[in-house]
C-alpha positions as MATLAB code, in Angstrom:
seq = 'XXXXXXXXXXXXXXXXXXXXXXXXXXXXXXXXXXXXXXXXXXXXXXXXXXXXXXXXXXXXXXXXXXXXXXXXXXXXXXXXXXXXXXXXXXXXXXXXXXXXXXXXXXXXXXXXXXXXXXXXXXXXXXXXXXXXXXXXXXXXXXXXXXXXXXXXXXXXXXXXXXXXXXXXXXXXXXXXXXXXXXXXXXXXXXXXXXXXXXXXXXXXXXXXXXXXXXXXXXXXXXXXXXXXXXXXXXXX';
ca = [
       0.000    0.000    0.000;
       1.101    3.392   -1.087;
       1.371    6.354    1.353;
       1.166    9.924    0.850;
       0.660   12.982    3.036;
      -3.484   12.856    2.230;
      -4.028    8.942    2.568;
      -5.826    9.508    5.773;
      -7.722   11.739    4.072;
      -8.793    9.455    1.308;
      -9.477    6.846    4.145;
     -11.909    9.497    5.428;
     -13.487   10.192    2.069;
     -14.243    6.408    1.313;
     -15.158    5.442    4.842;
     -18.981    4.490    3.984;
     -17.658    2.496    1.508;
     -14.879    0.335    3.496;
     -17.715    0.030    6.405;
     -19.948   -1.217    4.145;
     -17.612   -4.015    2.990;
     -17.172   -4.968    5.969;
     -20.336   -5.347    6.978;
     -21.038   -7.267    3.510;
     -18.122   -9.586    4.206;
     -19.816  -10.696    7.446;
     -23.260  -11.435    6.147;
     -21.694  -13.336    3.666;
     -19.573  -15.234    6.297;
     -22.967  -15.477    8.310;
     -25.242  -16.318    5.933;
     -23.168  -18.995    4.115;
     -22.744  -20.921    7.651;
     -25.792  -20.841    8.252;
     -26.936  -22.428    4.869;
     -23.880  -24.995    5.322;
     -26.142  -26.308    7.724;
     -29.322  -26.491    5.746;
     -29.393  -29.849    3.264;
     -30.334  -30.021    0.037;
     -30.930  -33.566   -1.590;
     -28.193  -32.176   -4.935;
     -24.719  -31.454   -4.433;
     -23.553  -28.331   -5.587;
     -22.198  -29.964   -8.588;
     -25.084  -31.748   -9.473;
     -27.095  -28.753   -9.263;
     -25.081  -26.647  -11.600;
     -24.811  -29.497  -14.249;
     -28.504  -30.316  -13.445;
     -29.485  -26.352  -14.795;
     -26.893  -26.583  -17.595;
     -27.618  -29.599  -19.000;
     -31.689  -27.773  -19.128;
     -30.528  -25.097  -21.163;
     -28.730  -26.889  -23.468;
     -25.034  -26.163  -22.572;
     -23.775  -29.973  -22.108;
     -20.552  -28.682  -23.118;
     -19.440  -26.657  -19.952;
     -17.382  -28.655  -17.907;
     -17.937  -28.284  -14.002;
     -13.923  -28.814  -11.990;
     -13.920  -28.723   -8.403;
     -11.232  -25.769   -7.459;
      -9.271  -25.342   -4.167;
      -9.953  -22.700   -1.834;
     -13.381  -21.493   -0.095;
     -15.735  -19.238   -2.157;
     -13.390  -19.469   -5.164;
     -16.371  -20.131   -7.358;
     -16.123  -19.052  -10.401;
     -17.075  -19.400  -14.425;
     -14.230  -18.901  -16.986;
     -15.961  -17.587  -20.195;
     -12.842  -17.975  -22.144;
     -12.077  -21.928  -21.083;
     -15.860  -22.438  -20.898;
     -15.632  -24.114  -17.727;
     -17.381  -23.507  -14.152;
     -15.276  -23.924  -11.224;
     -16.939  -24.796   -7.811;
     -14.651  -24.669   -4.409;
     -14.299  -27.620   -2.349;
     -17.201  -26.849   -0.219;
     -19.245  -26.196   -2.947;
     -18.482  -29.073   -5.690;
     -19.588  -32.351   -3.309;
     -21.912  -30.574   -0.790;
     -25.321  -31.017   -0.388;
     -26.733  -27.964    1.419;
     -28.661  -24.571    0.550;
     -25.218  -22.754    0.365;
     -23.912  -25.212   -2.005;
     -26.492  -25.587   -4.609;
     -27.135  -21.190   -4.271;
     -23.429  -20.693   -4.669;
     -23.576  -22.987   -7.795;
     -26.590  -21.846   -9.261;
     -25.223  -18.523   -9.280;
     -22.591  -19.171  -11.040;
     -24.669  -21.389  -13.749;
     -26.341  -17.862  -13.741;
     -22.822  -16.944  -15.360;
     -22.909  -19.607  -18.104;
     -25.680  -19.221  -18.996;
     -25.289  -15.459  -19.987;
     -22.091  -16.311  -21.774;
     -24.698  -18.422  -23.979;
     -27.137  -16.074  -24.413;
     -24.707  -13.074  -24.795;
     -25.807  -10.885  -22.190;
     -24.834   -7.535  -23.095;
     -23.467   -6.464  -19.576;
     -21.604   -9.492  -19.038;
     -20.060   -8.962  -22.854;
     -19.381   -5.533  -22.338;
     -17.518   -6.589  -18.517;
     -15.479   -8.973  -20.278;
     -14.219   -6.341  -22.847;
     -13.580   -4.307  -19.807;
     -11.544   -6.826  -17.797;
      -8.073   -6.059  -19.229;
      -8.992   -2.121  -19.198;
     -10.001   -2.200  -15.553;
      -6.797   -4.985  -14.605;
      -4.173   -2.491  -15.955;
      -6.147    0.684  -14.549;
      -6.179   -0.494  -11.476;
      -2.508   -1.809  -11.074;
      -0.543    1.672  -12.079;
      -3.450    4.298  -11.359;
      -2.317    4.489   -7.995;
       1.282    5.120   -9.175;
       0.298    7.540  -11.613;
      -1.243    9.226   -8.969;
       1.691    9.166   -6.476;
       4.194   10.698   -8.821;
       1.903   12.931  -10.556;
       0.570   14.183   -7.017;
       4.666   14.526   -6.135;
       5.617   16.302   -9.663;
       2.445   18.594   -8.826;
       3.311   19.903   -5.666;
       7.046   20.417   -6.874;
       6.188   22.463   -9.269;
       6.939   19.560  -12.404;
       4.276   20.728  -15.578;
       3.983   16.846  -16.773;
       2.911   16.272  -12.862;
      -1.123   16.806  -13.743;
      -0.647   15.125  -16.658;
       0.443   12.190  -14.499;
      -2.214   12.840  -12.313;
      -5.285   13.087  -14.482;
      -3.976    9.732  -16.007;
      -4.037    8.193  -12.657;
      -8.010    9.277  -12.503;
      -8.319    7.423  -15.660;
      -6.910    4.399  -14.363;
      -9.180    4.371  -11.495;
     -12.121    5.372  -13.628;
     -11.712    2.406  -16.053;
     -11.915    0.072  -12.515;
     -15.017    2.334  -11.171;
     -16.736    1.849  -14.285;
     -15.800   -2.117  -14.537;
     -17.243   -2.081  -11.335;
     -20.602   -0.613  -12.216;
     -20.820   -2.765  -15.401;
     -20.395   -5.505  -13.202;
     -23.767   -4.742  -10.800;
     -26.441   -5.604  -13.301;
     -24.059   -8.966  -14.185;
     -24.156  -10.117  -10.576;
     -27.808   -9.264   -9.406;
     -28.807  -11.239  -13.026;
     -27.067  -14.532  -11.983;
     -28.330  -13.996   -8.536;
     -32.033  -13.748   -9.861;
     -31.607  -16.546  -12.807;
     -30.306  -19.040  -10.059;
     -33.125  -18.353   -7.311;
     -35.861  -18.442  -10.391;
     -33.812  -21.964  -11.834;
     -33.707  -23.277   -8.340;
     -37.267  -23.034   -7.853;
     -38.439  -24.069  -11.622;
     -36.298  -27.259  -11.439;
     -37.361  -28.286   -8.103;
     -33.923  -28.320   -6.774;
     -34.729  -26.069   -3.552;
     -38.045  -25.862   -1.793;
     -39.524  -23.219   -0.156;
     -37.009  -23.960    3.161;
     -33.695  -24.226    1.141;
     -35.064  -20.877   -0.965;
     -34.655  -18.403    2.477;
     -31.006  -19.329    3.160;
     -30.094  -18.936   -0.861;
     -31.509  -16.028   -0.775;
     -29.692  -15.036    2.392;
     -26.064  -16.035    0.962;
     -27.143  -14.517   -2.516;
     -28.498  -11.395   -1.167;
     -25.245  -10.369    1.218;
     -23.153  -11.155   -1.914;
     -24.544   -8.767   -3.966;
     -23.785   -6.206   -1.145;
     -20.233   -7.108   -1.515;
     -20.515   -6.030   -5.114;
     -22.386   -2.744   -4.259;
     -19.498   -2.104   -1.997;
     -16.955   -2.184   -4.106;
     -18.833   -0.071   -6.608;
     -19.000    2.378   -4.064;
     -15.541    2.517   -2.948;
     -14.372    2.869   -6.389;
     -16.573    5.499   -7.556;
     -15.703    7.464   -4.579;
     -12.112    6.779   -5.342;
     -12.453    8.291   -8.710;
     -14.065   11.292   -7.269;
     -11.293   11.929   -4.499;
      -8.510   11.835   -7.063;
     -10.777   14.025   -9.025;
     -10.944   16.562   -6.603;
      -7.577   16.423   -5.816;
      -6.541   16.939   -9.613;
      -8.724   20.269  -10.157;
      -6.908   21.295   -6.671;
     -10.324   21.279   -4.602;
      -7.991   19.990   -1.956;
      -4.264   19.752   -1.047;
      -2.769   17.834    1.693;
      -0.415   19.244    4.086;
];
């Protein structure tokens, strides 16, 4: 982590934003223990190739992947990827997590405009993300020496945190999609009753808060660094 004269003050300005993820982070926590405890008569895997299969899309492979919530589908390789305690579990959590990310695939195959346009972004918001912060460093140090390429720098850096802000707001309407395709899939193929229904929607719902959280810090990322590039505030 970088430091610089106004990092407390940045703290400050995205403090709604870091308390939110934190609360987000324990529903999540929460939420998934307490469907880890609810059964389900599919495993997550079974589930996931179970709503695949139903929409035609026998080709997906489903791998089981180290790690806890490390779920994931890879558009590119075409494969979903289920963690440990998803892949061979049969509980609420498990078949939620999984139908989620069936959610994913199944966009993929219908070419859901969001999740086309987030996967153009992806490289975009990778590389604005890893030197916008350095950008921002030096150009904030060239600035207040006096440099003239130091705004340059800066304004740059703003870029490079506005290509992650708006990968992150692309990336909303994704989410809360595969959230609502797996609790409607979940229901239409039987696979969760009304019971198992409360706790998906309790891991799905405190998921998507994660997302909005992250939204939120970056936006108000980009608008610090904004304000600090049209000199609305200098640190001591």
């Amino acid at each position: 982590m970088f430091f610089y004269p106004g990092y407390f003050h940045y703290l400050l300005f995205i403090g709604p934003a870091i308390l939110l993820a934190l609360w987000a982070q324990f529903r999540v926590k929460a939420t998934y223990a307490q469907a880890s405890q609810v059964p389900a008569h599919l495993s997550g895997a079974a589930a996931a190739r179970h709503i695949l299969d139903a929409a035609g899309l026998q080709h997906i492979a489903i791998e089981p992947i180290a790690g806890e919530l490390t779920d994931h589908y890879d558009p590119h390789a075409k494969v979903l990827r289920l963690s440990e305690g998803v892949y061979n579990s049969r509980t609420a959590a498990a078949v939620g997590i999984a139908a989620h990310e069936s959610g994913h695939a199944l966009q993929d195959a219908k070419h859901y405009a969001p999740l086309v346009i987030r996967n153009i972004a992806v490289p975009a918001a990778s590389f604005g993300g890893s030197i916008g912060m350095l950008l921002v460093m030096i150009g904030l140090g060239m600035t207040y020496q006096g440099v003239a390429a130091g705004p340059m720098l800066l304004w740059a850096g703003v870029i490079g945190f506005g290509c992650v802000a708006a990968f992150q707001l692309i990336n909303l309407p994704v989410e809360f999609d595969a959230s609502n395709r797996a609790k409607r899939l979940l229901v239409q193929y039987g696979i969760a009753g009304p019971r198992e229904m409360q706790y998906v929607s309790g891991v799905l719902n405190a998921a998507a808060w994660t997302y909005v959280a992250a939204t939120l810090q970056a936006v108000l990322t980009v608008l610090y660094y904004v304000m600090l590039a049209s000199g609305g505030r200098r640190s001591d």
